[in-house]
C-alpha positions in Angstrom: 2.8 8.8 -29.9 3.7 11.2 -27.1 -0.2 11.1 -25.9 0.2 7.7 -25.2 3.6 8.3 -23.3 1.6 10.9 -21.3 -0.7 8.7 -20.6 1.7 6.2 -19.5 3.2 9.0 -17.1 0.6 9.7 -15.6 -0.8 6.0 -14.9 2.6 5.9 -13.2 2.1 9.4 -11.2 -1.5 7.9 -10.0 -0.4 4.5 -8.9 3.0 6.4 -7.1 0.2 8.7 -5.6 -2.0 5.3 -4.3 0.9 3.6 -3.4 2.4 6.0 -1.2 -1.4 6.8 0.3 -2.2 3.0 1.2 1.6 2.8 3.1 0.4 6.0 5.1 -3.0 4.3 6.0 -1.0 0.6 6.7 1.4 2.6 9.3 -1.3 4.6 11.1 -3.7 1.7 11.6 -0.2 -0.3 13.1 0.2 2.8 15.5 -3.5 3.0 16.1 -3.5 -0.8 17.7 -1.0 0.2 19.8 -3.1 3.1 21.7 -6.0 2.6 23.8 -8.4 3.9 21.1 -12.4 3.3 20.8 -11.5 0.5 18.2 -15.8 1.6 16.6 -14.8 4.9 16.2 -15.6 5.5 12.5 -11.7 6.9 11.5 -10.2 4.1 12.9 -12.7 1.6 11.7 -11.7 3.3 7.9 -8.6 3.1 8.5 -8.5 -0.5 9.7 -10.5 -1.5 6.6 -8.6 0.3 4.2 -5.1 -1.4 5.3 -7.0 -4.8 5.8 -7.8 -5.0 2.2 -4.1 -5.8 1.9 -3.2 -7.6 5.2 -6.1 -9.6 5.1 -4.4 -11.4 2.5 -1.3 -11.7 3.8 -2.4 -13.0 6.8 -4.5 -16.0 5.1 -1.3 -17.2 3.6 1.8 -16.4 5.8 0.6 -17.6 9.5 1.6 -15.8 12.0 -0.2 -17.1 15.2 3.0 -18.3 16.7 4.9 -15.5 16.9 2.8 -13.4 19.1 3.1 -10.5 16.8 1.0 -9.5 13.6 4.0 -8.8 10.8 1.3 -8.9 8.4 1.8 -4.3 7.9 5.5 -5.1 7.4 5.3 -7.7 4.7 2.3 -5.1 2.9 4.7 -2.5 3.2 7.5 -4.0 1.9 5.5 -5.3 -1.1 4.1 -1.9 -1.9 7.3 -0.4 -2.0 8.7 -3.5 -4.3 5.4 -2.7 -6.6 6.6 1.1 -6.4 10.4 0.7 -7.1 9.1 -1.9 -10.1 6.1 -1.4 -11.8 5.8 2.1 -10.8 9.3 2.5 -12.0 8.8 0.6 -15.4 6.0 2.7 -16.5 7.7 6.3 -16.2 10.8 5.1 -17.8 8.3 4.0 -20.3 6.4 7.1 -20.5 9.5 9.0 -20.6 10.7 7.0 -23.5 6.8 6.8 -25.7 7.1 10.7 -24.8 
């Protein structure tokens, strides 16, 4: 039984890990469309896709278009950490108890 609590553990250490990295990559491309940078340069190109695969979404459903300010990064944000405080949460304590 305490394999499948490891495995639990660690399934929870990853998603902490991508969690965490996806946050870091939402904040930099926010700071990076504030600066006068080559918007085709390939880093910031990657790092506009990699946060859009969660903004996108967010800005489809919550518009935004009168407020004159995109609060799509906040709202990902603030659902990754609620996804890390929860699920991410859940799963050690569940590890920790299989283990």
């Amino acid at each position: 039984m305490f394999v499948l609590g490891n495995l639990v553990t660690a399934l929870a250490t990853l998603l902490n890990a991508v969690i965490n990295l996806w946050s870091f990559v939402i904040i930099v491309s926010a700071v990076l469309s504030w600066l006068p940078i080559d918007p085709y340069h390939p880093a910031a190109s990657a790092v506009r896709r990699i946060a859009d695969v969660l903004c996108d979404p967010i800005r489809r459903l919550v518009p935004m278009q009168n407020l004159g300010i995109d609060l799509s990064p906040l709202i990902a944000l603030l659902l990754l950490q609620f996804t890390n405080q929860f699920l991410v949460h859940s799963l050690a304590d569940l590890g920790g108890r299989l283990g």
